[in-house]
LOTIBA-579956 format. One line per field, with one value per residue (C-alpha): x, y, z; residue in one letter; residue number from 0. Coordinates in steps of 0.5 Angstrom, whole numbers, plus 500, padded with zeros to 3 digits. Layout:
% LOTIBA-579956
px = X  ...
py = Y  ...
pz = Z  ...
aa = A  ...
i = NUM  ...
//
This chain:
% LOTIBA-579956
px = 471  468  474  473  466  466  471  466  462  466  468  461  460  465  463  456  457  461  455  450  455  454  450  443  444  439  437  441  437  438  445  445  446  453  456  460  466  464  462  454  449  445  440  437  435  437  439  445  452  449  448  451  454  448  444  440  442  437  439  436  431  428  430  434  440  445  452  456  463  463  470  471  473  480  481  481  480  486  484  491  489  487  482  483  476  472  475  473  477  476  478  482  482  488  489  492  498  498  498  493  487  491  497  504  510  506  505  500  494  493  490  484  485  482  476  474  474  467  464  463  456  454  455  447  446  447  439  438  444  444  443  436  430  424  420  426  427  419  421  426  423  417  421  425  419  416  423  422  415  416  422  418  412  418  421  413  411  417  417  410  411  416  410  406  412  413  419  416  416  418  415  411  412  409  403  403  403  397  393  392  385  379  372  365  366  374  375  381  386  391  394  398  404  411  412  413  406  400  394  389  381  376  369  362  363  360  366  367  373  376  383  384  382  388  392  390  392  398  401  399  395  392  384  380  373  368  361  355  349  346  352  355  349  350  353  356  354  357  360  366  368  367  372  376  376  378  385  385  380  376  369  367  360  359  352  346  345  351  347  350  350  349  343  339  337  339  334  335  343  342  337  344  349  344  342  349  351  346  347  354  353  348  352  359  357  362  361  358  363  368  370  365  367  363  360  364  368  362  360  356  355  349  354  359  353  349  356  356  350  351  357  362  370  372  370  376  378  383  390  390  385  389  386  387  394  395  395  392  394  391  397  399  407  406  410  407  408  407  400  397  391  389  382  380  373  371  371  373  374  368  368  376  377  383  382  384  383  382  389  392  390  393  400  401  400  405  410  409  409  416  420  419  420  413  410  402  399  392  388  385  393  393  385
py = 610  609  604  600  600  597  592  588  589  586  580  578  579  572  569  570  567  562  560  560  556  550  544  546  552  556  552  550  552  560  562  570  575  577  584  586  586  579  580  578  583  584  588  592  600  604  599  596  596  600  594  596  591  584  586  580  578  574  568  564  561  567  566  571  569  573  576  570  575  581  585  587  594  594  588  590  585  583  581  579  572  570  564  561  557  562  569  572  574  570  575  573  577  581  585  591  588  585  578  572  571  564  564  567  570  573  567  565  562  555  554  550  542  541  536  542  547  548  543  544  543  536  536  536  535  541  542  543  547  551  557  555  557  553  555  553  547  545  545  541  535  535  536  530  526  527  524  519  517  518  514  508  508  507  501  498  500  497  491  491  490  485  482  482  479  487  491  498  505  510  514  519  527  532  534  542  547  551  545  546  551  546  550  548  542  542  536  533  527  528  531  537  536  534  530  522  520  516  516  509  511  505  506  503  500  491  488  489  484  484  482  488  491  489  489  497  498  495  498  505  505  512  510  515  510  513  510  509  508  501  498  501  499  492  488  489  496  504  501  498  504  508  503  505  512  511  508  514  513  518  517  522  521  516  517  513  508  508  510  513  520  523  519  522  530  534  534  527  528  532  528  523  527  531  526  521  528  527  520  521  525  521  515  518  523  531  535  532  531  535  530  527  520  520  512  510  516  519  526  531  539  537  533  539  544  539  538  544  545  540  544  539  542  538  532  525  521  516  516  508  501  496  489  483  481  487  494  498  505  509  509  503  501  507  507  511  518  524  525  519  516  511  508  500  497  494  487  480  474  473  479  478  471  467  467  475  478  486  484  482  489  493  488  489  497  497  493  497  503  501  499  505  509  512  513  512  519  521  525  530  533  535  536
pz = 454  447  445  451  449  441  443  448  442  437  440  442  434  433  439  437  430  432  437  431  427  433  432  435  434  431  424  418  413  415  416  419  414  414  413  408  414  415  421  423  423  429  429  425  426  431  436  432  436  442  445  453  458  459  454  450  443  439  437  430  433  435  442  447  450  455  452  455  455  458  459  466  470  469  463  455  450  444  438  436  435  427  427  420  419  420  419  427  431  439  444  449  456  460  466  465  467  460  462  460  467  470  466  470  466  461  457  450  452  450  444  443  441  435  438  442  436  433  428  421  419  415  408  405  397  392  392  400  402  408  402  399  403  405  399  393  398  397  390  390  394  389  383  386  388  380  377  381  380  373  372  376  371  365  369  369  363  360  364  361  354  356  358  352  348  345  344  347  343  344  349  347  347  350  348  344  349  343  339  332  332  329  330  326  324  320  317  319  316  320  325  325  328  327  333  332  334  331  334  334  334  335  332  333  339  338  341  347  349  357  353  350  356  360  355  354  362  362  357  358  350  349  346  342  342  336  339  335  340  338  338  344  347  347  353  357  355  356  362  358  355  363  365  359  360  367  364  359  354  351  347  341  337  330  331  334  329  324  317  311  312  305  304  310  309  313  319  319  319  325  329  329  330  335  339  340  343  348  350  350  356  358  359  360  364  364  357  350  344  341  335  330  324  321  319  313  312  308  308  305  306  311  315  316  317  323  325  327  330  335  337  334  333  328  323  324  318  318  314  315  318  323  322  327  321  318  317  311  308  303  300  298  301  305  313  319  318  324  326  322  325  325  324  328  330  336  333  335  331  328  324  322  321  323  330  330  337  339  342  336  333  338  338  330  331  336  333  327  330  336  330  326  332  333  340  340  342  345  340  344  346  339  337
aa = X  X  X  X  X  X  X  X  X  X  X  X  X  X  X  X  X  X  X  X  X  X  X  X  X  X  X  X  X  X  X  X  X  X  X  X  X  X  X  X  X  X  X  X  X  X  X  X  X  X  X  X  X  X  X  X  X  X  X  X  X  X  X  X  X  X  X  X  X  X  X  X  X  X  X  X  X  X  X  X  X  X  X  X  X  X  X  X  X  X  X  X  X  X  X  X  X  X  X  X  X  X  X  X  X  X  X  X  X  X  X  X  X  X  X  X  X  X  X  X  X  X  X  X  X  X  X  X  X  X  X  X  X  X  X  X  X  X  X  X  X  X  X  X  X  X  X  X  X  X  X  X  X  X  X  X  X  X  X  X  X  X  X  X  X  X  X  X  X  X  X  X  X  X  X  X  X  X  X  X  X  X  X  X  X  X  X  X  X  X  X  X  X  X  X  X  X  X  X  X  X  X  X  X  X  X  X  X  X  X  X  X  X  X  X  X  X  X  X  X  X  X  X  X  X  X  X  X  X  X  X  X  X  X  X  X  X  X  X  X  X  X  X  X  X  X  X  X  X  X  X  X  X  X  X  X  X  X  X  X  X  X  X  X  X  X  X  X  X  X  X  X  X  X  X  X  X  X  X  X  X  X  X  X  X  X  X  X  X  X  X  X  X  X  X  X  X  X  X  X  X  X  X  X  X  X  X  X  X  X  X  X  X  X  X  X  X  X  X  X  X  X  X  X  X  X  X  X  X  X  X  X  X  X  X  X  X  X  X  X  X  X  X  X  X  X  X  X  X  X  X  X  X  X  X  X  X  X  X  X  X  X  X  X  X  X  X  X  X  X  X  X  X  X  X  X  X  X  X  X  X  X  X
i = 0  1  2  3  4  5  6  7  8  9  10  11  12  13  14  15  16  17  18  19  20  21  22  23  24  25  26  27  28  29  30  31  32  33  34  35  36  37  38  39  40  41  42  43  44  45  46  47  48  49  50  51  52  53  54  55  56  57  58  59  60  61  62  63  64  65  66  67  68  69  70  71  72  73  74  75  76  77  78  79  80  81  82  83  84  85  86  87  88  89  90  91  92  93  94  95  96  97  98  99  100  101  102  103  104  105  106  107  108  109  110  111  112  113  114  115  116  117  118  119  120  121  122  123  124  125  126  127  128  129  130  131  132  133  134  135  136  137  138  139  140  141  142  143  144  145  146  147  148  149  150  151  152  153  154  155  156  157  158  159  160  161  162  163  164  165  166  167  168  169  170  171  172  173  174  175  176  177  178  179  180  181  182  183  184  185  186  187  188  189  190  191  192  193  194  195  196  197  198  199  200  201  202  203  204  205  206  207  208  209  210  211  212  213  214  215  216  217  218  219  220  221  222  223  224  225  226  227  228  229  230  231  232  233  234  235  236  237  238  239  240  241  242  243  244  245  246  247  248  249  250  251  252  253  254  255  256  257  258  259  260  261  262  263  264  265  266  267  268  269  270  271  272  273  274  275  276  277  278  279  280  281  282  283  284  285  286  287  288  289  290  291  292  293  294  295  296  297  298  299  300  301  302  303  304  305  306  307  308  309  310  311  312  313  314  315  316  317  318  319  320  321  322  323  324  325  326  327  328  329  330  331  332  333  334  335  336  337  338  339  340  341  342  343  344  345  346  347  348  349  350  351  352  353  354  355  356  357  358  359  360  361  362  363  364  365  366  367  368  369  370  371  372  373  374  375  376  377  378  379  380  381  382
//
């Protein structure tokens, strides 16, 4: 008895995985476990391989369903038949007699035709195989969904430049995953860092040209604003640097009124620097600055110690000036190099002649910096 027993069991192991595999049976993505015979496992505790004659077995979906095959009084399984596609074996029942039910003369049941046998699941992407779960599947997709949103704003970046009749630069690194630590006031002349990356900082704040606006948006250009409040103020007013904000832009203190620093005391430094940090934050809204320039680049050990007190992290100079035609470097005949920064104004043609336009400025340094292969950063990555 405990033979005939075991092998009902093992022939509703096949039938079940073969049931399991078919289309609809249970879900793709969560194949029952197998045991290391090949076999599906059923249960798990005690109840495994007792199951009795009727008994429910639980299907993937979690639903049961009644054994289907159940040997007879009298009748026995044979598993002499290998099927090649899965490794089972299908039972095929006999009479005692030792012959197939419905076939005389002792022959071999028909063996199934090949439209009839069981279909292979449909091929899926490596990524979402049958073996990845619901979590790791999440995963891909939004990884998937990420590359390809990234790879749309290149072509739109790059159709942009087009645009613009420019060549676009490289783009830019990955910010560092640690900044360089500046705290109290570090006077800073360049950045740290070894990346192919300047970066452009615009002081004072007259001009405010819609040009460069667009221009600044379309081509996706990082824009660190030092602001003095009384030029800042002027129409359209903060609003303009709100707006450049929204498209990337950040705002750091240069003062209230633009005054050379070393000719003030120190009470009347800090009543500057102090006081820009409040209406930074008044008009802009969120924490106050971190960054300070001061105006002219001029600085004494006053403007360090009322930095500091106004909780300013660092002190930026510049390592060149952009002008509407041409570029200035401090050191005369020298290129771009890694973390330079560069110093422009809000200005428009009145102030640099020729007819020179913010646009004009923006063009010259990204023609220099594509053609040197630079990428223009974001200050506040590195700082």
């Amino acid at each position: 008895m405990t033979g005939r027993t075991t092998r009902p069991v093992l022939a509703f192991s096949a039938l079940a995985l073969l049931a399991a595999l078919a289309p609809g049976a249970g879900t793709a993505d969560e194949p029952p476990p197998a045991s290391a015979a090949g076999d599906p496992v059923q249960a798990d505790g005690p109840a495994a391989g007792r199951a009795g004659p009727g008994a429910a077995t639980a299907t993937d979906a979690g639903t049961a369903r009644p054994r289907e095959h159940r040997a007879a009084p009298g009748e026995r399984e044979d598993t002499s038949q290998q099927d090649g596609r899965t490794g089972a074996r299908p039972a095929t029942r006999h009479r005692d007699d030792g012959r197939p039910p419905g076939h005389g003369g002792g022959e071999p049941a028909a063996r199934p035709r090949a439209a009839d046998r069981v279909a292979a699941p449909a091929r899926r992407p490596l990524a979402l195989s049958v073996a990845v779960g619901p979590a790791a599947r999440a995963r891909a997709l939004t990884t998937a969904d990420t590359l390809a949103a990234h790879a749309a704003r290149i072509q739109r970046r790059v159709a942009a430049y087009h645009r613009w009749g420019l060549q676009p630069p490289p783009p830019r690194p990955a910010p560092p995953v640690v900044k360089p630590r500046v705290r109290g006031a570090t006077v800073v002349r360049r950045v740290p860092t070894d990346d192919r990356v300047v970066f452009l900082t615009i002081d004072d704040g007259a001009r405010k040209s819609p040009e460069f606006l667009r221009m600044v948006d379309d081509l996706d250009i990082p824009v660190t604003s030092f602001l003095a409040d009384d030029e800042a103020v002027l129409r359209p007013g903060y609003g303009y640097f709100r707006r450049l904000e929204v498209l990337g832009g950040t705002v750091q203190n240069h003062t209230l009124t633009h005054p050379y620093l070393p000719a003030l005391s120190y009470r009347e430094q800090r009543r500057e620097i102090c006081g820009q940090q409040d209406r930074i934050q008044e008009e802009m809204g969120g924490p106050q600055p971190r960054l300070f320039r001061p105006p002219y680049g001029a600085y004494d050990r006053d403007t360090l110690r009322a930095a500091r007190a106004c909780g300013l992290d660092a002190v930026v100079l510049w390592g060149m000036e952009a002008w509407a035609d041409r570029i200035d470097f401090q050191e005369p005949g020298a290129d771009l190099y890694p973390g330079a920064v560069i110093l422009t104004h809000y200005r428009g043609p009145a102030s640099w002649g020729d007819g020179g336009t913010m646009a004009d400025m923006l063009r010259g340094v990204l023609e220099a910096a594509a053609e040197q292969g630079y990428a223009v950063g974001r200050l506040e990555d590195y700082l």
